[in-house]
SEFIZA-3560 file (N, C-alpha, C; in Angstrom, 3 decimals):
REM SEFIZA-3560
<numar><xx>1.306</xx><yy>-10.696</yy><zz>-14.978</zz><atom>N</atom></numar>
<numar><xx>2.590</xx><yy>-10.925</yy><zz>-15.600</zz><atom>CA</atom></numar>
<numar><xx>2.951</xx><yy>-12.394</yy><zz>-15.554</zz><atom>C</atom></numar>
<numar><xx>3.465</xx><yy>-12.822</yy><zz>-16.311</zz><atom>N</atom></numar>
<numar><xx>3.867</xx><yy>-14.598</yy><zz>-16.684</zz><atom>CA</atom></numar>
<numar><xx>5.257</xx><yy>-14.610</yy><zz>-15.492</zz><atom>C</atom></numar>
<numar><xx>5.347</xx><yy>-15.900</yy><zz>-14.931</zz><atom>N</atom></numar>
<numar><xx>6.611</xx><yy>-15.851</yy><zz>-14.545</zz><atom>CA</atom></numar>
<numar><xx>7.687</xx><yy>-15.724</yy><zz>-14.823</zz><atom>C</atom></numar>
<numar><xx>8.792</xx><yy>-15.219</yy><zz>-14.763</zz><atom>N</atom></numar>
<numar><xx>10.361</xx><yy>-14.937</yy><zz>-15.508</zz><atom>CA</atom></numar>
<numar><xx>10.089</xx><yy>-13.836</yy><zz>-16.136</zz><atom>C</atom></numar>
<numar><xx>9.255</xx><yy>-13.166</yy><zz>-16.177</zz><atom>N</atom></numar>
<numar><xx>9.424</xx><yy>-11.520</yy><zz>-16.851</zz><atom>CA</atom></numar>
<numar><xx>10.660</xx><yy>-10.754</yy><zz>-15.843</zz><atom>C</atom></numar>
<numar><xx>10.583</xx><yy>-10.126</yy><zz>-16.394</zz><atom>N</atom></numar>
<numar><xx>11.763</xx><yy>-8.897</yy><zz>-15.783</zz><atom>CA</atom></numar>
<numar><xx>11.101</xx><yy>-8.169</yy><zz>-14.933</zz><atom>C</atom></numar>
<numar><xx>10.609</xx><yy>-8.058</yy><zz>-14.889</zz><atom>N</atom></numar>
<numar><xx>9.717</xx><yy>-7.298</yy><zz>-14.070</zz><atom>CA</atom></numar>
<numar><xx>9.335</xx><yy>-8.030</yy><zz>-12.844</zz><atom>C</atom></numar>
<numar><xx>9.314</xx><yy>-9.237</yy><zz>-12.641</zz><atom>N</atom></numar>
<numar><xx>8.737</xx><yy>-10.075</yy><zz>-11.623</zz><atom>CA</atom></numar>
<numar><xx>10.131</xx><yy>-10.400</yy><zz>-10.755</zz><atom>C</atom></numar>
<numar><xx>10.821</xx><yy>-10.038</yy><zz>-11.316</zz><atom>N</atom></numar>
<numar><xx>12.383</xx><yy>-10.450</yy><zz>-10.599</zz><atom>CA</atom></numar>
<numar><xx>12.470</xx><yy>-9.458</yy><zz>-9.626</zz><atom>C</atom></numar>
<numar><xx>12.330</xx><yy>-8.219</yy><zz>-9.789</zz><atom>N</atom></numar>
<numar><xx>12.329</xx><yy>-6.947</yy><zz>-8.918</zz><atom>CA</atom></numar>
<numar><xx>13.595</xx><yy>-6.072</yy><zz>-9.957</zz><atom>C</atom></numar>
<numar><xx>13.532</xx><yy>-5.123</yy><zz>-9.055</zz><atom>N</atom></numar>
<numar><xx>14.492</xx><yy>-3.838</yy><zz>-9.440</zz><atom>CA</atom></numar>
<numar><xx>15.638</xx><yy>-3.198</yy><zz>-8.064</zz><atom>C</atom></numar>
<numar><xx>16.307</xx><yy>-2.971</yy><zz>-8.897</zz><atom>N</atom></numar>
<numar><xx>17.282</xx><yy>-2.181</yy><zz>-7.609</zz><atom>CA</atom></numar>
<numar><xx>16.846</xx><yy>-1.592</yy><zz>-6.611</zz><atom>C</atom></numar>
<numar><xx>15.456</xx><yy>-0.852</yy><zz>-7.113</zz><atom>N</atom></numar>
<numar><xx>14.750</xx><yy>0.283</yy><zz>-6.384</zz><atom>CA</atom></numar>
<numar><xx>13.699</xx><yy>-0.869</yy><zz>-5.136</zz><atom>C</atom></numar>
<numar><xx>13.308</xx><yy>-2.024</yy><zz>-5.402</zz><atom>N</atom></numar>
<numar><xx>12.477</xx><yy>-2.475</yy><zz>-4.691</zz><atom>CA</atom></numar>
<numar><xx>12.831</xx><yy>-3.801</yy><zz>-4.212</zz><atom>C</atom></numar>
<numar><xx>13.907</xx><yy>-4.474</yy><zz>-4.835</zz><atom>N</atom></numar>
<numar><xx>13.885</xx><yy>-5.947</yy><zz>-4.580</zz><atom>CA</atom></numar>
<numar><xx>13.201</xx><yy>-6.666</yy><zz>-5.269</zz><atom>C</atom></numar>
<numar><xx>12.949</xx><yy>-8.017</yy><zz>-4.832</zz><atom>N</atom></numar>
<numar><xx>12.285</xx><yy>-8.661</yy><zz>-6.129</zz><atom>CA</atom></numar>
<numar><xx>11.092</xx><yy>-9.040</yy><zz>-4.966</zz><atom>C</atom></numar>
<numar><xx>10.400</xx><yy>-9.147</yy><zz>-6.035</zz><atom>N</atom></numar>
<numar><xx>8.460</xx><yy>-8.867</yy><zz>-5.549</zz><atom>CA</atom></numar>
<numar><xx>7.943</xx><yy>-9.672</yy><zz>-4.418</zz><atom>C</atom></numar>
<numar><xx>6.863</xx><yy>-9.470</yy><zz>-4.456</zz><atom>N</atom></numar>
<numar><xx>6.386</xx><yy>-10.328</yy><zz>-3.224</zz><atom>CA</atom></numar>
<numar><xx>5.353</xx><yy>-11.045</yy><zz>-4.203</zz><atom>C</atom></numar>
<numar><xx>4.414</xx><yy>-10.774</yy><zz>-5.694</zz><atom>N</atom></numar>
<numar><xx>3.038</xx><yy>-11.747</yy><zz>-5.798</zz><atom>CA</atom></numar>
<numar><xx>2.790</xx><yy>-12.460</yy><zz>-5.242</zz><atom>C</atom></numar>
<numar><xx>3.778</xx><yy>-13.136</yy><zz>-5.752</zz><atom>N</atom></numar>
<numar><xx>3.637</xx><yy>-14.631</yy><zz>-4.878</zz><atom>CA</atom></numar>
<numar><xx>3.137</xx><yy>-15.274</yy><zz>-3.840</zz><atom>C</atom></numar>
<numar><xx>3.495</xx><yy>-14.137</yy><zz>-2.855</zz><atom>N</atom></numar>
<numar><xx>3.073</xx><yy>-14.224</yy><zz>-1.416</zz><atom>CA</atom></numar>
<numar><xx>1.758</xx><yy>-13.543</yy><zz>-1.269</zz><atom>C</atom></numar>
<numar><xx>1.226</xx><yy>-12.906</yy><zz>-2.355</zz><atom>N</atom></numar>
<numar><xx>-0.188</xx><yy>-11.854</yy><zz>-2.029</zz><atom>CA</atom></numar>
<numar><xx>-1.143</xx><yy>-12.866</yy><zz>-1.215</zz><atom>C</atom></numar>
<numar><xx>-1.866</xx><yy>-13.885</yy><zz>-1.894</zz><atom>N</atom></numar>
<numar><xx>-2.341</xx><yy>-14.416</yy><zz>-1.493</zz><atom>CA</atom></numar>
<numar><xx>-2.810</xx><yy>-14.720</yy><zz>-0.281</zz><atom>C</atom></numar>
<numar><xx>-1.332</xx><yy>-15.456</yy><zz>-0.072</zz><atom>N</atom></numar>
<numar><xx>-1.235</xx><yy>-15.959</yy><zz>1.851</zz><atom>CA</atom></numar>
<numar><xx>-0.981</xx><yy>-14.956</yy><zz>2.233</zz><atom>C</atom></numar>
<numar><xx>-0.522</xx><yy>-13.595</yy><zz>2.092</zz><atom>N</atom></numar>
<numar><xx>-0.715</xx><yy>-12.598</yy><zz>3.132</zz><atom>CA</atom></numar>
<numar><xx>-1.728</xx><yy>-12.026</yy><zz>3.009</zz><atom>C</atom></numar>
<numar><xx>-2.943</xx><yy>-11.890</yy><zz>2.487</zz><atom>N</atom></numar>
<numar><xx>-4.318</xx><yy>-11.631</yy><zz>2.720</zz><atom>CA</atom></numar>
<numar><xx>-5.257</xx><yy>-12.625</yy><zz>3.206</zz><atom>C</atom></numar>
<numar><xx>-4.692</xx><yy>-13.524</yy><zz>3.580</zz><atom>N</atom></numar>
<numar><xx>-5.359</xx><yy>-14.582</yy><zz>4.045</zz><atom>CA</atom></numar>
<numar><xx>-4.459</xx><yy>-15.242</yy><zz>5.275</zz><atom>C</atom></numar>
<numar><xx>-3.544</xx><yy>-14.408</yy><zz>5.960</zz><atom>N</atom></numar>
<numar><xx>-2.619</xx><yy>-14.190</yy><zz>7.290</zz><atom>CA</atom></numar>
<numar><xx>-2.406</xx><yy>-15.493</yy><zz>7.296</zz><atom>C</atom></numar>
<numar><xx>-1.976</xx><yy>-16.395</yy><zz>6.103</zz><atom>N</atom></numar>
<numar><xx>-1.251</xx><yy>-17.718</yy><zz>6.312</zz><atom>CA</atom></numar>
<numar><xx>0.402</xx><yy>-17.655</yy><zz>6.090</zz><atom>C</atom></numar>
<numar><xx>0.643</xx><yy>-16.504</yy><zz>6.100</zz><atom>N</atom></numar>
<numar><xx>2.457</xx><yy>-16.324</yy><zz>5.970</zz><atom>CA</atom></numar>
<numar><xx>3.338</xx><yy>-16.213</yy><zz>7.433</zz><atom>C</atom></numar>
<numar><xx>4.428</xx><yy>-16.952</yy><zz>7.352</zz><atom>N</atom></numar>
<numar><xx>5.026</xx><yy>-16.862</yy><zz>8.909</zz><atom>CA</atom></numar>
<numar><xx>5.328</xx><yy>-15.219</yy><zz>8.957</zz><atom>C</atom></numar>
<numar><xx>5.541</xx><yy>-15.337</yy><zz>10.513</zz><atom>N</atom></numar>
<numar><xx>5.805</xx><yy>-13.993</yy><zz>11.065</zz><atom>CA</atom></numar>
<numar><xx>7.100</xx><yy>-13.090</yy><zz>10.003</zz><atom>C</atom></numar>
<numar><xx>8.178</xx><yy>-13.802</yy><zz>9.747</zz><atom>N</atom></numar>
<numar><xx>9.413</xx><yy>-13.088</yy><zz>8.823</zz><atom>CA</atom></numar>
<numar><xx>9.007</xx><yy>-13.136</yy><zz>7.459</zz><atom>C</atom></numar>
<numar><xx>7.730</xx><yy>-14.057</yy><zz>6.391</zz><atom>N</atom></numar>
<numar><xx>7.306</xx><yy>-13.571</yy><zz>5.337</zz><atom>CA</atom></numar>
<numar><xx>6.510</xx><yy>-12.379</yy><zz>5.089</zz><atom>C</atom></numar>
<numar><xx>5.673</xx><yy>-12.771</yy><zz>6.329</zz><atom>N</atom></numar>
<numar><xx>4.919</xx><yy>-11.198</yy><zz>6.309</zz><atom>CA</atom></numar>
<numar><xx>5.170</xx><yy>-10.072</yy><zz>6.827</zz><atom>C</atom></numar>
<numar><xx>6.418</xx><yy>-9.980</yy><zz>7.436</zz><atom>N</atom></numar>
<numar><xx>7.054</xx><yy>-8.571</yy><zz>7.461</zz><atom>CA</atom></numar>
<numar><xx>7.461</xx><yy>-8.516</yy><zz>6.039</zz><atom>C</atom></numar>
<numar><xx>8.282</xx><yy>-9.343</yy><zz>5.190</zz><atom>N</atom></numar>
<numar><xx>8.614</xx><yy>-8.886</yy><zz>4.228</zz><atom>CA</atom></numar>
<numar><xx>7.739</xx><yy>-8.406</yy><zz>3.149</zz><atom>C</atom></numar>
<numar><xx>7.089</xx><yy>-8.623</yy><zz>3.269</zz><atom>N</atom></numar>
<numar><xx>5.749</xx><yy>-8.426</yy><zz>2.368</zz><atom>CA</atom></numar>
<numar><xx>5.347</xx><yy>-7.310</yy><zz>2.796</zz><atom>C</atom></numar>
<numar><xx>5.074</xx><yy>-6.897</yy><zz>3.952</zz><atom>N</atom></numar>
<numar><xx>4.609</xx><yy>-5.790</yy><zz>4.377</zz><atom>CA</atom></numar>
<numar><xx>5.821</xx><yy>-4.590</yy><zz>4.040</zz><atom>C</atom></numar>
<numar><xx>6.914</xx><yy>-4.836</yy><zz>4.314</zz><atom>N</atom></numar>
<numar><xx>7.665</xx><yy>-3.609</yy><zz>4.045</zz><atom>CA</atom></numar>
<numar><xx>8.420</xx><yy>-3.366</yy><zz>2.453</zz><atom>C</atom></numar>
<numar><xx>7.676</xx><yy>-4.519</yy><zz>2.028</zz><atom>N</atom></numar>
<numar><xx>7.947</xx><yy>-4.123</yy><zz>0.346</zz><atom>CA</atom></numar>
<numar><xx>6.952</xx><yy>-4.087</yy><zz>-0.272</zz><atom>C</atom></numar>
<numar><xx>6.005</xx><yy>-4.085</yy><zz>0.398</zz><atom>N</atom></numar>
<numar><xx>4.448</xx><yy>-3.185</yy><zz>-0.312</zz><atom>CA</atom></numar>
<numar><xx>4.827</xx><yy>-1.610</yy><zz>-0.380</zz><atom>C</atom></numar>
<numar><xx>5.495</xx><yy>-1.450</yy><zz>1.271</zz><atom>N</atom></numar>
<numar><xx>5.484</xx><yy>-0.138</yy><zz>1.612</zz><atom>CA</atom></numar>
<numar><xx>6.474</xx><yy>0.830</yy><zz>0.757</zz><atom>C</atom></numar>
<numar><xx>7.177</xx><yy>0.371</yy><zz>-0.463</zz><atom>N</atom></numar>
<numar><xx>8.189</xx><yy>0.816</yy><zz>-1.372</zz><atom>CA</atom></numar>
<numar><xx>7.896</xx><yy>0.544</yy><zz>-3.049</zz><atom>C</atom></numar>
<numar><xx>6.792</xx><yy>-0.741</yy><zz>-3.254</zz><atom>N</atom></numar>
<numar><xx>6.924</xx><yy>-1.388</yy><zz>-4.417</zz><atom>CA</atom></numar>
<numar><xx>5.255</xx><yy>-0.819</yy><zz>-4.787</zz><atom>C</atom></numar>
<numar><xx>5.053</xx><yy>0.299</yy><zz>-5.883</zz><atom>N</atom></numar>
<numar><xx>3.943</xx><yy>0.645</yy><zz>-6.460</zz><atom>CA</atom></numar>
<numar><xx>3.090</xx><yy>-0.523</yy><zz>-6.923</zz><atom>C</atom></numar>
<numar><xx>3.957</xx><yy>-1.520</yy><zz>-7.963</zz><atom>N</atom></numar>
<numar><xx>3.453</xx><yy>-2.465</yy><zz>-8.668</zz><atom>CA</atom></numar>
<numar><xx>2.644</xx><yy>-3.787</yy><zz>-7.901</zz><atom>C</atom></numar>
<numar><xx>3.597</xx><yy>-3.979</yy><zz>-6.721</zz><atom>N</atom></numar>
<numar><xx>2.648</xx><yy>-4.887</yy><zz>-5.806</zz><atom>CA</atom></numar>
<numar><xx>2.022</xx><yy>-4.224</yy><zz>-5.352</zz><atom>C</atom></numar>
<numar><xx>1.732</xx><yy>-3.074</yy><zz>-4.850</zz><atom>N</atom></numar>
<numar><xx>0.912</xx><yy>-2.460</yy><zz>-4.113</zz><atom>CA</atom></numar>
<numar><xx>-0.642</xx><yy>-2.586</yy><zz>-4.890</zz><atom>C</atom></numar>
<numar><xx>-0.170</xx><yy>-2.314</yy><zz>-5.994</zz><atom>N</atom></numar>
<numar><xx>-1.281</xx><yy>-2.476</yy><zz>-7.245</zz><atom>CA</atom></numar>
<numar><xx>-2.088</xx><yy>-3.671</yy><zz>-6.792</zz><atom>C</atom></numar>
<numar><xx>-1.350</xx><yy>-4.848</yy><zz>-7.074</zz><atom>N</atom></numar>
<numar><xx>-1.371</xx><yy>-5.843</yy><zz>-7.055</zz><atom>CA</atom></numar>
<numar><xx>-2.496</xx><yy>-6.788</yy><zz>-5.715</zz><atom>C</atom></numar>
<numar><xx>-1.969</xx><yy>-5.790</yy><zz>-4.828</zz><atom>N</atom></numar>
<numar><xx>-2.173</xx><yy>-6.476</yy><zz>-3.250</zz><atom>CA</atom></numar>
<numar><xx>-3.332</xx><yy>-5.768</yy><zz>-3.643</zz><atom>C</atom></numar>
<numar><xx>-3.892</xx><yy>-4.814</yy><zz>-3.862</zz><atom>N</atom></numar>
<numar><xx>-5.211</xx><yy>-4.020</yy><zz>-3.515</zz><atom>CA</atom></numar>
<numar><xx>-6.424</xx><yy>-4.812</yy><zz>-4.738</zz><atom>C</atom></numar>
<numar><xx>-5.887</xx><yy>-5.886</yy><zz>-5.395</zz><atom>N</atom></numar>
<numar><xx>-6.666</xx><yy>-7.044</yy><zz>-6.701</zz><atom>CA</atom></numar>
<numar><xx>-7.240</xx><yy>-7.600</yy><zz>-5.366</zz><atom>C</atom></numar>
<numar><xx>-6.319</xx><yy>-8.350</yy><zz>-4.350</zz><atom>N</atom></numar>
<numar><xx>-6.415</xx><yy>-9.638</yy><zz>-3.920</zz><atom>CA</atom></numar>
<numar><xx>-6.531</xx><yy>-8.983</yy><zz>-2.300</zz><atom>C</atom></numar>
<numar><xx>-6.764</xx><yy>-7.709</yy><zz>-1.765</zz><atom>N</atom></numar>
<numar><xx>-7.101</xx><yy>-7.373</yy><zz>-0.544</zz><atom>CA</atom></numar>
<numar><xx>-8.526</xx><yy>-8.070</yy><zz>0.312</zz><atom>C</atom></numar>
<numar><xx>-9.712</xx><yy>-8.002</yy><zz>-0.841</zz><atom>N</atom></numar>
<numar><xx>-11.020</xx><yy>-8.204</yy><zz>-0.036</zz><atom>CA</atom></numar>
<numar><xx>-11.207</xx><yy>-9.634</yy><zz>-0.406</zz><atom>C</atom></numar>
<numar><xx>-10.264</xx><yy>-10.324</yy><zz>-0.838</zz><atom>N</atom></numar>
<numar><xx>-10.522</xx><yy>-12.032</yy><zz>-1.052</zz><atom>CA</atom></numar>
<numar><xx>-10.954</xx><yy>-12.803</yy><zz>0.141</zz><atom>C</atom></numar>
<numar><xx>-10.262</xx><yy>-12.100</yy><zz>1.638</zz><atom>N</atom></numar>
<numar><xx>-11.284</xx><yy>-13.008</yy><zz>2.837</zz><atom>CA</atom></numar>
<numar><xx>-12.386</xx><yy>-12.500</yy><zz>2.977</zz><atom>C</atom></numar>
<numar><xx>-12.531</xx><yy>-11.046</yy><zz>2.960</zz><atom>N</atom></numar>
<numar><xx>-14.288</xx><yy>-11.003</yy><zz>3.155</zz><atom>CA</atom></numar>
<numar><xx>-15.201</xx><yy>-11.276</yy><zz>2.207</zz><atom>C</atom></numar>
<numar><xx>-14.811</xx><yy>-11.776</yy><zz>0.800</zz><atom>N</atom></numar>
<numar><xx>-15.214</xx><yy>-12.464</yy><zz>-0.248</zz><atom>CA</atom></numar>
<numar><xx>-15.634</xx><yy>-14.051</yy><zz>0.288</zz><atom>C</atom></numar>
<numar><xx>-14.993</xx><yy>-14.769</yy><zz>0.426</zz><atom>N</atom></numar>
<numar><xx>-14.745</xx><yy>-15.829</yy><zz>1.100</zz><atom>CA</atom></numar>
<numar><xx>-15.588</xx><yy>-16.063</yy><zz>2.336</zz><atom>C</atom></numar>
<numar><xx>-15.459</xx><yy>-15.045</yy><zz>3.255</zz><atom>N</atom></numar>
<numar><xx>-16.448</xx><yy>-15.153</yy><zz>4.544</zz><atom>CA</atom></numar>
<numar><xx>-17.927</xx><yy>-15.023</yy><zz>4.210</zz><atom>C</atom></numar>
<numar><xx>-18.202</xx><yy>-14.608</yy><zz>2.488</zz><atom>N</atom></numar>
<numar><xx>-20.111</xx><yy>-14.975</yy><zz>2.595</zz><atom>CA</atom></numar>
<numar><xx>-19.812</xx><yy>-16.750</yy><zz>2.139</zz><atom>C</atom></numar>
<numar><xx>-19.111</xx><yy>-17.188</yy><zz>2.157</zz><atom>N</atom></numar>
<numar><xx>-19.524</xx><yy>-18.874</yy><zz>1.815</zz><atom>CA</atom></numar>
<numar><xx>-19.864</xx><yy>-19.123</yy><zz>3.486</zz><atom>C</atom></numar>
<numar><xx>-20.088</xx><yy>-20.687</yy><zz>3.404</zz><atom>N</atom></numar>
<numar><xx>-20.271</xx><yy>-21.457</yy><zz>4.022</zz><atom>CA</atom></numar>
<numar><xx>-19.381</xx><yy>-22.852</yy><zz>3.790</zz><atom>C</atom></numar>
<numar><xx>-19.226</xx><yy>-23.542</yy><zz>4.431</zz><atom>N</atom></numar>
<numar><xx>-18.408</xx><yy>-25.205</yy><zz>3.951</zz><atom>CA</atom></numar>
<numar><xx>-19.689</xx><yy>-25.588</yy><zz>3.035</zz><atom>C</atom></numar>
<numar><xx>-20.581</xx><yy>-25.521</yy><zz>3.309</zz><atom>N</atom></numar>
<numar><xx>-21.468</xx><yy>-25.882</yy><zz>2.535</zz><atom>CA</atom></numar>
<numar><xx>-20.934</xx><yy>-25.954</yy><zz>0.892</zz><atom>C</atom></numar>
<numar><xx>-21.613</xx><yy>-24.683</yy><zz>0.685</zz><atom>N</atom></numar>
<numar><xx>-21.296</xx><yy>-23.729</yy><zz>-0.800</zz><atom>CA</atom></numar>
<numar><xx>-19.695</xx><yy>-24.250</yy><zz>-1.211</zz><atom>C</atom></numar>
<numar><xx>-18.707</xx><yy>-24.335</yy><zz>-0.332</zz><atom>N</atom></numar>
<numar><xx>-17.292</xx><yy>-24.822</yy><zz>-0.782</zz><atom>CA</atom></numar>
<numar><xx>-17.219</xx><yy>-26.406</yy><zz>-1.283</zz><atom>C</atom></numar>
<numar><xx>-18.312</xx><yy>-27.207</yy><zz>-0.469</zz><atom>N</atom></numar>
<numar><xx>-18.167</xx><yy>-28.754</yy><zz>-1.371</zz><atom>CA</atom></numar>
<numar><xx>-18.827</xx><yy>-28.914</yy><zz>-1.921</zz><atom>C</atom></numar>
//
């Protein structure tokens, strides 16, 4: 979804989304109070949930490199 959709804002039912944060919370770079939030609006929001399960195996993706292969 593009940014500023309606949809990316959230809904009554869920709040407004987390995408944003998918990333760094699959990659446990979010502070302790982002990633609760993230975590307990996965636990309500279908669409991120969707979302989070794109970008779930991105560190063990990541863990076959080497620094090598990265420069």
């Amino acid at each position: 979804m593009a940014d500023g959709d309606a949809t990316d804002a959230g809904t009554a039912d869920c709040g407004p989304h987390v995408r944003p944060l998918l990333g760094a919370y699959v990659l446990g770079a979010l502070a302790p109070e982002e990633d609760l939030r993230v975590v307990d609006h996965l636990a309500g929001c279908d669409p991120c949930g969707a979302a989070y399960l794109e970008v779930a195996e991105v560190p063990s993706l990541l863990a076959l490199f080497d620094e090598d292969d990265l420069l």
